[in-house]
C-alpha positions, -999 to +999 in steps of 0.1 A: -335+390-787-335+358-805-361+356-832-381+323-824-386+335-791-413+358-780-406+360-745-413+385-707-383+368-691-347+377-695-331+352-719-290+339-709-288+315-740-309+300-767-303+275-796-310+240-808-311+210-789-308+173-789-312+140-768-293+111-779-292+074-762-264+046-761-273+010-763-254-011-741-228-037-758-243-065-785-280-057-773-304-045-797-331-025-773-366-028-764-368-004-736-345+018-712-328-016-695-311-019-726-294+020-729-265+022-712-264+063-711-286+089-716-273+122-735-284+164-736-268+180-763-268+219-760-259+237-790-263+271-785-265+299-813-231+328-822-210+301-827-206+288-790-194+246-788-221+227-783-224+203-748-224+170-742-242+159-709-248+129-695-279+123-675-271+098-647-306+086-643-308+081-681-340+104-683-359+136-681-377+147-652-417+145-656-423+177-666-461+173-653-445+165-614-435+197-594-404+188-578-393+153-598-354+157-604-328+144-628-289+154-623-260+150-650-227+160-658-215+181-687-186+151-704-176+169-736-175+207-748-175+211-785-158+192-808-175+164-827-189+143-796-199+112-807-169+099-822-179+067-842-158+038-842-132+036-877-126-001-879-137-025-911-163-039-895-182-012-872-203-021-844-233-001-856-255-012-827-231+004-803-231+039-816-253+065-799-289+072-814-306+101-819-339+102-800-352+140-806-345+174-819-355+209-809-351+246-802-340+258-763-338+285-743-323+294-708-340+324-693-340+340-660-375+343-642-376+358-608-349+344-583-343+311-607-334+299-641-354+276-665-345+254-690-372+253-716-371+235-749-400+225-777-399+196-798-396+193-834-385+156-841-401+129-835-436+147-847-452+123-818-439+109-794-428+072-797-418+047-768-385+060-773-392+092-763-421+081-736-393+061-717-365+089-713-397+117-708-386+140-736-420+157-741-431+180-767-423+206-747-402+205-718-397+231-689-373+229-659-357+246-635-319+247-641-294+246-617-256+237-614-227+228-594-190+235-606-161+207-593-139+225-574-101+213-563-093+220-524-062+234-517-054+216-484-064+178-502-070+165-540-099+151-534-129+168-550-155+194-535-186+201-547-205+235-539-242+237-536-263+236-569-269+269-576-289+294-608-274+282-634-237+296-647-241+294-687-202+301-684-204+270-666-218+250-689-183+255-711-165+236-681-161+192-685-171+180-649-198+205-639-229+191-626-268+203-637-294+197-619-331+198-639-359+199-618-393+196-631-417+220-633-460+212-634-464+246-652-462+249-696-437+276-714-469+300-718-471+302-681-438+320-683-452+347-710-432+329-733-440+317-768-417+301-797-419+294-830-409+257-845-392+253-878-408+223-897-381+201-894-380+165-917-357+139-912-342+153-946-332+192-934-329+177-896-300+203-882-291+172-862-267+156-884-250+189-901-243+205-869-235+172-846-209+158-879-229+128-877-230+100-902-268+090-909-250+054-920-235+048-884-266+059-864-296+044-866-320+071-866-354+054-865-358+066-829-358+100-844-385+091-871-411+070-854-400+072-821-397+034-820-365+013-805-356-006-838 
């Protein structure tokens, strides 16, 4: 049982995680026309690689909308992700941006799975976080679908989205599915406690390898663009 948790649901993974935004080429931003992706970053606790997903509609569902959807693909398992560019004279606008950090959980509650997650950076939300939805706290049902090779063709199949495979989450190509839920975390007889995270002991940067230099992290302070 995972000790920030207090929970009545069965838990399949917990840890930290993080949402991260790319700006699109030479473009400083002022809103979501200017990001060109959208990122989830799963890290989960006992030493398992953290997860790299792209969200192809470059936000969150709204949380406070039964049934509003947002699908993505897990690009990168472990390793340092965001690998920054190692010429003289970096392109500093072009590297991805933290835009929030947080605690997670995936639990299992009657015949589905959730996707839960509390907010610890920005302390209030900021533009930033108001365009891509990341709310303070966030709750979602999870599903996924893994790519599958045909024997008779090599073209891609795709099962059905299913409860979510945490195993399957470890695999580059396999689609999630978040779908949002008009219900909070205590709903679920869950309850969590937050560290107090500042931008100085933010796990963000120790656990991703990132450089605080070579991304601009006021997103993650204020919440603003730039």
């Amino acid at each position: 049982m995972p000790l920030r948790w207090e929970h009545d649901v069965e838990f399949l993974e917990y840890g930290d995680i993080y949402f991260f935004y790319k700006v699109k080429r030479n473009v400083e931003p002022h809103g979501i026309a200017d990001v060109s992706r959208f990122f989830i970053v799963l890290d989960p606790e006992k030493e398992n690689p953290p997860r790299y997903i792209v969200m192809g509609n470059k936000w969150l569902p709204k949380v406070f909308v039964d049934g509003n959807t947002a699908w993505g693909f897990v690009q990168i398992v472990g390793g340092r992700g965001f690998r920054t560019q190692t010429s003289r004279s970096p392109n500093i606008k072009n590297t991805s941006r933290p835009a929030g950090e947080g605690i997670y959980a995936i639990v299992t509650h009657r015949d589905h799975t959730h996707l839960l997650y509390l907010l610890e950076l920005p302390k209030a939300q900021g533009p930033v976080q108001k365009a891509f939805n990341i709310q303070k706290e966030g709750n979602y049902i999870f599903q996924n679908r893994s790519v599958e090779t045909s024997p008779k063709s090599p073209d891609l199949q795709f099962s059905n989205f299913s409860r979510i495979d945490v195993n399957a989450l470890n695999k580059r190509g396999t689609e999630i599915l978040l779908v949002g839920v008009g219900s909070d975390i205590g709903r679920l007889g869950i309850s969590a406690q937050k560290d107090y995270e500042t931008i100085q002991t933010a796990d963000i940067f120790s656990k991703l390898h990132l450089d605080r230099e070579r991304h601009p992290i006021k997103s993650l302070i204020s919440g603003d663009w730039t």
